[in-house]
N, C-alpha and C positions, 0 to 999 in steps of 0.2 A: 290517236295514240302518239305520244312523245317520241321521235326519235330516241335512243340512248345515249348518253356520252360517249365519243369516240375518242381513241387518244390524239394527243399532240406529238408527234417525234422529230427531233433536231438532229441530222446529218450534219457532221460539223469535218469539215476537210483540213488541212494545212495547219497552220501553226500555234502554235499554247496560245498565242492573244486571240485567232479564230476560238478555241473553244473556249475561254472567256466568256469572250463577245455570246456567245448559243446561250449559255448561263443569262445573259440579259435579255434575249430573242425569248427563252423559256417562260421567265417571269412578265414579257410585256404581252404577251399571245395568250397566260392567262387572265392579266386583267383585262385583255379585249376579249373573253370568251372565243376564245377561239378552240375549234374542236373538230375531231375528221381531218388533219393536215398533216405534209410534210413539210419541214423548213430544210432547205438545202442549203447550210451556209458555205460558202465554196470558196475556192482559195486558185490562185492567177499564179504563181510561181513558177510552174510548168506547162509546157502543153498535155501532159497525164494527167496533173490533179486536173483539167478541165474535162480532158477528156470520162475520168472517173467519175465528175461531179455528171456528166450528159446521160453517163451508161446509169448511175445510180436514178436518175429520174425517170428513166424509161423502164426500169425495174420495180418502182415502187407504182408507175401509174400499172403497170400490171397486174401488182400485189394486190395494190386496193384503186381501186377503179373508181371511187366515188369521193376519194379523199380532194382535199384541197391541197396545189401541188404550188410549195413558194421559194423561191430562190432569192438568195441573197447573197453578200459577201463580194471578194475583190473580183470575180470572175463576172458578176453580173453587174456588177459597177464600172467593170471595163468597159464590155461588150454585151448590156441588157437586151441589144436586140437579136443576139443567138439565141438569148433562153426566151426571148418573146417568139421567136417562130421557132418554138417548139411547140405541139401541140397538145404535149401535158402538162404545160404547164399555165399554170390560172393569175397568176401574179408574179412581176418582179421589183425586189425592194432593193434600192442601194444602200450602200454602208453606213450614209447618214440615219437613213428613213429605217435603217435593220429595229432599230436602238430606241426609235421614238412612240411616244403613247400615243393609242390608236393607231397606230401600222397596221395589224392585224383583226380591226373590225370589219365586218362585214359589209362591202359597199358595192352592188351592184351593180348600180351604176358609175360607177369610181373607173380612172385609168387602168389599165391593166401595169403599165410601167412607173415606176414611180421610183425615178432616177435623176438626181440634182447634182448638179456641179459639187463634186466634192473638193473640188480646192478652192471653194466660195467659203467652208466650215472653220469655223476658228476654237468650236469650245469642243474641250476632252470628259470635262467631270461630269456632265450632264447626266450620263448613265452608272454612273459607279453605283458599284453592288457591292456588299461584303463579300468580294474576291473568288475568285472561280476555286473554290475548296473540293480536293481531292480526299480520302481518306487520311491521307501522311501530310499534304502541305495544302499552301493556300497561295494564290496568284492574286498579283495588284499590281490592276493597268496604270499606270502612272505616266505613259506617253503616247499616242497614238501618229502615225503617217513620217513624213522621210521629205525633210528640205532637199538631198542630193539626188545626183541623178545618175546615176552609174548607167552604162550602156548598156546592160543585159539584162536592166532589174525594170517593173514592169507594175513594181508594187505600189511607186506616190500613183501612178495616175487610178489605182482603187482604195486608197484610204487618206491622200492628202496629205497637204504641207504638215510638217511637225506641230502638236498640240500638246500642250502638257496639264496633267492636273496638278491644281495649287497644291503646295507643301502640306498646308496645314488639313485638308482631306484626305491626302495620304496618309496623316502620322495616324489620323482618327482612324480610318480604317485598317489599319496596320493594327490600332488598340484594341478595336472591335473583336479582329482575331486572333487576337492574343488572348483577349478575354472569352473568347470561345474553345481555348483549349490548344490553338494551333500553335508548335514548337518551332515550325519553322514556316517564313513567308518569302517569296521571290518576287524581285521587282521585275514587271515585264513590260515591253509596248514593240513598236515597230524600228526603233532605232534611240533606246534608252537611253545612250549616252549622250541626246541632243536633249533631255528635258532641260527644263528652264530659260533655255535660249530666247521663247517667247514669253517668257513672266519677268513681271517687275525688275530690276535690278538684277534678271538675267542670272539667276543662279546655277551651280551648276549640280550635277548628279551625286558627288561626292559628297556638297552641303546638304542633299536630301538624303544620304544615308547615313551622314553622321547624327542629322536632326531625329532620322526614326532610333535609331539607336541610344540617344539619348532621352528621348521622350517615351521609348517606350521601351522600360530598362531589364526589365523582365522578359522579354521578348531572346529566347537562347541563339536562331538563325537567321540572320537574313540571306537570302543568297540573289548574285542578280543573273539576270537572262540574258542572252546573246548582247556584245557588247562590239560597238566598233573599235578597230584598233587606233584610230587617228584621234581618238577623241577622252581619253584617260585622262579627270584633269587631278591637280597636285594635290585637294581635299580627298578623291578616291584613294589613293596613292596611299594618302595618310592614315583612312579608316582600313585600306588592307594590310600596314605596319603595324599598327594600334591596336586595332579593333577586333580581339579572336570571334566575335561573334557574327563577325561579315565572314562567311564562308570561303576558305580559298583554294576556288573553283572561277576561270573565266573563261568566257567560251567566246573566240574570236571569229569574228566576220574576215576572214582573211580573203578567201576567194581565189586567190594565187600566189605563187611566189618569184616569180620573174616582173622583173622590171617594167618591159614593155608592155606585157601584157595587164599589169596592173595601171599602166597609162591610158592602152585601150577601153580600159574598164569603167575608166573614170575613180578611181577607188584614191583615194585622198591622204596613201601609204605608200612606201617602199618597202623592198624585202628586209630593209636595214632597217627600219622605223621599229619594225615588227618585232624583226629577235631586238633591237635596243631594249621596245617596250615589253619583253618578257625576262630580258637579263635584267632590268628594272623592278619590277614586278619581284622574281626571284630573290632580289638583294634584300628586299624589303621585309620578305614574307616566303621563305625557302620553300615552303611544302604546297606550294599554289600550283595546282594540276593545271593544264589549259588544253582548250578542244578547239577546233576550229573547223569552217565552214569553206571548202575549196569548192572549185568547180574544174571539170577535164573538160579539154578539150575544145576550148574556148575559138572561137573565128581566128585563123591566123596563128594558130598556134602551133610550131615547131617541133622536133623530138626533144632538140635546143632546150626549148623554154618551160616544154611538159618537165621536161627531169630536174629546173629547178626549184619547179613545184614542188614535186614529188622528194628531193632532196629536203626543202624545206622542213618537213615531218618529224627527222630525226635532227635537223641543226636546232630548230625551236624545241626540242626533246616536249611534243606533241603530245598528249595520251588518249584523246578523244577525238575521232573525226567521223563531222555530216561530211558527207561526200555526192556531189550532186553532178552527173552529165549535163554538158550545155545545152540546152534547149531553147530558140529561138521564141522571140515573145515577140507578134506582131505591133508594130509600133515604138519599137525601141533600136536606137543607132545599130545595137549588136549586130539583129536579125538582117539588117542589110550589109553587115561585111560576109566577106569570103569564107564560107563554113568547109570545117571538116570532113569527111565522110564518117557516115555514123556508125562503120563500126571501129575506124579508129576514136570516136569520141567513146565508146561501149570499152572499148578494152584500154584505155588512158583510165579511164572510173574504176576499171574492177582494179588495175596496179596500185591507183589511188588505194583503194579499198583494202588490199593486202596489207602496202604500208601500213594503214592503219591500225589494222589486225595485230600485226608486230610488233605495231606503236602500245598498244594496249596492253597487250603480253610482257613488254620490257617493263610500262608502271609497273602492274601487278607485281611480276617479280621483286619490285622496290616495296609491296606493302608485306610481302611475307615477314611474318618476326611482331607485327605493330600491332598496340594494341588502340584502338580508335573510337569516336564517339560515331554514333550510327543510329540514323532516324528508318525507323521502320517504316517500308512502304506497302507493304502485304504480309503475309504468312512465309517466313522463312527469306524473305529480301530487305534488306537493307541499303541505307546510300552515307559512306563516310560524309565528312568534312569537303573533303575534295573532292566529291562525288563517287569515286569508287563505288561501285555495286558489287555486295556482298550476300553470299548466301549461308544461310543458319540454321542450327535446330534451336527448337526451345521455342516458348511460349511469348509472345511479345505484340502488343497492338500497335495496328498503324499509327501514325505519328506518335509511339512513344520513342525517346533518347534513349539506348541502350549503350554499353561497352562492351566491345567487341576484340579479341585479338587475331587476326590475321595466320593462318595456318597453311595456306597455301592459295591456289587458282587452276580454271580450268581454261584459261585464255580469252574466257571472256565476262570473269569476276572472279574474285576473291571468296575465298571459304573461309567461313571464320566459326569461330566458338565462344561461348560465355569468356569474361575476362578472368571470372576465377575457371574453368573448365580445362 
């Protein structure tokens, strides 16, 4: 008697281009017949997401006991031989091998590790897919890995030197979901603002959004994803003056706002660089929200230098923050400087975190009165222009464009109504 089809399920950890990426692990595990598995695609950022990606493995070989148990992603590509001496686990693929056909055939007698030098990798487009499509938007990887090396960050040694896919695959699959209905698409990868570094004539990110914008003219949003601040060049600049259909929303890699400690970090800004490049940005394009990406409590870090973090918040008038405690990443210069104790790195995050709160609460108060275009993400949620998340009644499908007027907030979105209501 035939076994039955058992499913496939993708655990997908850490960041928008990880769940991407599970979107191409999905489609390459069914054309390898694959069936009865887990794919754990895992994410190196912290020592939690790993620890989350170990517990999640030891919970599913419990669930089902006879599945096939495969891990992949930045955490196995780091350090493949923790998840090989784990004893649930049946195979581990690295982030090149995640993405390739036949990864997930059946080979018995095959390695159980199957982990290559990833900064040996040079091509990105290999795997593009028509975009990681959500209900409301759609994602396109358009750069993959990180030529820098910042001291706390842990991420090139599991996805590799900067890769970019060529222009003209982007604009095509920008078209493709365009012509699938999607209203709005986000460019994303591991450090966007370095595509074209490694292509022909070195283009830069700003020429690749003015090209999709004019190639694909119908297309109402593009918006982009996590952005470094050191790297804005004068074509971006010019599509976010110009161009109301590049969404203006930036969400910076800031990481901190003291001097030294942005030297520690290796970070390739100053605290001056940053508000320049957002009194920049503003002059250009007044109504451009901006979020950023801090870390507390960093090796070495002062009350001093935390408050000009924290100060930071409200002088770059802030409205979004990821807020992350520092967590040491073995193998990186950070983890061998002088660390904090952790519950002052624990309560530096949550003041982080209040700011933020504050920070939120002051935009809001800036959208009461407006009335805004707003892409549906679910039933009764919405996301402006500038990202604001809005909530609504009335009838409205995910990614359709609605107008919205702004009625008030509860601190942590806006209330809005029909624009005639």
């Amino acid at each position: 008697m035939n076994k039955p089809f058992a499913p496939v399920d993708i655990v997908t950890f850490g960041c928008r281009l990880n769940a991407y990426e599970s979107e191409v692990i999905r489609a390459r595990a069914a054309e390898d017949g694959l069936s009865d598995a887990v794919v754990f695609n895992t994410c190196a950022v912290t020592a939690e997401a790993v620890r989350q990606a170990r517990q999640a493995i030891r919970k599913a070989r419990r669930e089902r006991p006879d599945a096939r148990l495969i891990v992949t992603g930045c955490a196995a590509q780091i350090d493949p031989q923790a998840f090989a001496g784990m004893a649930e686990v049946d195979l581990v693929l690295g982030n090149a091998e995640k993405s390739q056909a036949g990864a997930y055939l059946a080979r018995p007698d095959g390695p159980r590790v199957r982990v290559n030098d990833i900064m040996s990798v040079r091509e990105t487009a290999g795997h593009l897919i028509d975009g990681l499509k959500d209900r409301a938007r759609a994602y396109v990887e358009v750069q993959n890995g990180c030529d820098h090396r910042c001291t706390f960050c842990i991420i090139p040694f599991g996805r590799g030197n900067s890769r970019s896919a060529a222009a003209g695959e982007v604009v095509e699959q920008v078209r493709r979901l365009r012509a699938e209905g999607y209203n709005e698409v986000v460019l994303t990868g591991v450090d966007v603002t370095s595509w074209g570094a490694d292509l022909p004539g070195q283009p830069s990110l700003g020429q690749l959004v003015a090209r999709i914008l004019k190639l694909v003219p119908d297309l109402p949003r593009l918006r982009l994803s996590s952005i470094d601040a050191a790297e804005i060049d004068a074509d971006l600049m010019r599509c976010l003056a110009e161009e109301p259909r590049l969404m203006p929303h930036l969400h910076l890699s800031l990481q901190a706002g003291d001097d030294m400690i942005l030297k520690r970090m290796k970070r390739r800004h100053s605290r001056a660089d940053a508000l320049r490049l957002i009194e920049d940005v503003r002059a250009v394009r007044p109504d451009t929200a901006f979020g950023a990406d801090l870390i507390a409590g960093f090796p070495t870090e002062t009350e001093a230098m935390f408050e000009n973090t924290l100060s930071l918040v409200e002088a770059a008038g802030l409205s979004y923050l990821h807020v992350f405690p520092f967590s040491p990443r073995p193998g990186t210069p950070a983890a061998r400087m002088p660390p904090l104790a952790r519950p002052v790195v624990k309560q530096r995050a949550e003041r982080l975190r209040l700011a933020g709160d504050r920070a939120l609460a002051a935009h809001l108060d800036t959208q009461i009165g407006r009335t805004v275009s707003a892409l549906v993400e679910r039933a009764g949620r919405a996301r402006a222009e500038d990202f604001t998340e809005i909530a609504f009644d009335g009838p409205a499908l995910p990614g359709q464009i609605v107008s919205l007027r702004m009625t008030g907030h509860d601190g942590r979105r806006a209330i809005g109504a029909g624009a005639d209501g």
